[in-house]
Steps between C-alpha positions, in 0.01 A plus 500: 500500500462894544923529507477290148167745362726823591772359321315436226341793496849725553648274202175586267525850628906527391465377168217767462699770547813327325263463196337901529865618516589330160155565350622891606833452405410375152208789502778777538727324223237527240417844569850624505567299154180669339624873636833397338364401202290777453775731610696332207188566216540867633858516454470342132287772415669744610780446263300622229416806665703849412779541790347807648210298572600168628540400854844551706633146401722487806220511752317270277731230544572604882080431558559196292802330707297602817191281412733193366701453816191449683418178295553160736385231352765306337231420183580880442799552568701463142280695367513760792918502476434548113346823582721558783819504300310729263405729723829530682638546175332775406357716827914549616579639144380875540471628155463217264662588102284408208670185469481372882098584402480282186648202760226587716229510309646144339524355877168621565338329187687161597393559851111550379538176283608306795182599690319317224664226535 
């Protein structure tokens, strides 16, 4: 009877944690999704702004690709390699030419609308 009452209470005590972690896990997820997002609203603004004063878009997208690999739940995780790719894309190209920006700022519109979604 007290062997059976430990096991139960080890079981009960397992799930617990097995339930916290993913409760965490999930926690975590959303919070890195919002920072992206708003990361993203930042970076659609800044397209409007004169070159001199707009962020170094490079770095940008470096932050950016930092915060989407650490997405694990697989709920996220298209939308995470969306921004990945994007990311990638853009933080390895160094100086980006007005067209390469015009792409971006398109990517980063479809990426927005996919938040919504």
């Amino acid at each position: 009877m007290i062997a059976e009452t430990k096991l139960v209470k080890f079981i009960g005590e397992f799930f617990s944690r097995l339930l916290q972690s993913k409760k965490e896990k999930r926690e975590q997820d959303d919070r890195l999704l919002r920072e992206s997002y708003d990361m993203l609203k930042e970076l659609e603004k800044m397209w409007f702004l004169p070159p001199a004063e707009r962020k170094d878009f490079v770095d940008y997208t470096n932050l950016l690709l930092q915060k989407v690999q650490e997405i694990r739940l697989r709920r996220n995780k298209a939308l995470a390699r969306q921004i990945r790719r994007f990311a990638r894309r853009n933080c390895l190209a160094g100086v980006i030419p007005d067209p390469e920006l015009k792409r971006a700022h398109k990517e980063t519109v479809e990426l927005l609308e996919k938040f919504d979604h």
